[in-house]
N, C-alpha and C positions, 0 to 999 in steps of 0.2 A: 504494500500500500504506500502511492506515495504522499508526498504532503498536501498537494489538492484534494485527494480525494479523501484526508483524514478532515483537512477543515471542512468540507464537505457534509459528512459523518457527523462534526462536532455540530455544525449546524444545526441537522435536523434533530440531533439529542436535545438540542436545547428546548424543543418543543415537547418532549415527554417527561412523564414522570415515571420516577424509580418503580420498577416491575418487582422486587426484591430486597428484602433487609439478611443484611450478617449482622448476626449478635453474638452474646457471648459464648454461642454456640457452636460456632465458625463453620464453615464447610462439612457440610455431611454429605454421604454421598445421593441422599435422598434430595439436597439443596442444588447439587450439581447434577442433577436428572431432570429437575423443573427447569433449573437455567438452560440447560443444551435444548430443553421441549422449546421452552419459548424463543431461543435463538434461531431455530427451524422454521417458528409460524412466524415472528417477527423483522428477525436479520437480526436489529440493534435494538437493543436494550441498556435501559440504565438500572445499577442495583447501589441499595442507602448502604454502608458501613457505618454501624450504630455505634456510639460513644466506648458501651460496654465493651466492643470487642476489643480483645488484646494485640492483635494481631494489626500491621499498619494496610493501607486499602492498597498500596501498590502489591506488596507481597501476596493479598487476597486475588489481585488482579492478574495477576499472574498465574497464578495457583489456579485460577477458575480458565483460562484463556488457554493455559496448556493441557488442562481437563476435556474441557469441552470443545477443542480446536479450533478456538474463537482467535480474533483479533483485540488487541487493548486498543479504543479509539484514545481514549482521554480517563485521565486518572485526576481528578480536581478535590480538594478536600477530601472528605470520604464518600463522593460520589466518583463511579465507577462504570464506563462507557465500554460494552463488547460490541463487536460485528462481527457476525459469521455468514458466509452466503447461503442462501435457502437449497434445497436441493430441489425441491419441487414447487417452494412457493416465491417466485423471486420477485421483489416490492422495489429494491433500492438498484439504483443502476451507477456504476460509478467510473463509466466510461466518460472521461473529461476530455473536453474539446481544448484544439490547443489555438492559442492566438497568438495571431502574429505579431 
């Protein structure tokens, strides 16, 4: 992914809201089954890292991106930006046009 199409990306996160909280439960593998479901019907999603957790949101983001064979768009505070391409349902298109 290169840098167009991550500000891209970040764009349109900024119009959703968090699909997802980590608390001080941190990744289970029941948490990272919901997140790859929704990565499927959605593409990109945002998930909350809760105060409680011990664990910092890049590490989480990480740990979820190499689980679920996503992309880290954006790691902001403890908000937390994946894309993964759909396989059958494709929404986002991130073919950028180049200008002269």
């Amino acid at each position: 992914m290169n840098s167009r199409q991550r500000a891209y990306l970040k764009g349109l996160a900024m119009n959703i809201e968090p699909s997802f909280q980590v608390g001080k439960g941190m990744i289970t593998p029941q948490n990272t089954e919901a997140i790859a479901e929704s990565l499927e019907a959605n593409e990109l999603i945002k998930i909350n890292v809760l105060n409680n957790c011990v664990d910092e949101p890049k590490n989480i983001a990480s740990i979820l991106a190499e689980r679920t064979n996503s992309e880290i768009v954006q790691v902001i505070g403890r908000k937390i930006v994946l894309y993964k391409v759909s396989k059958n349902k494709k929404k986002i298109s991130l073919e950028v046009k180049k200008i002269r």
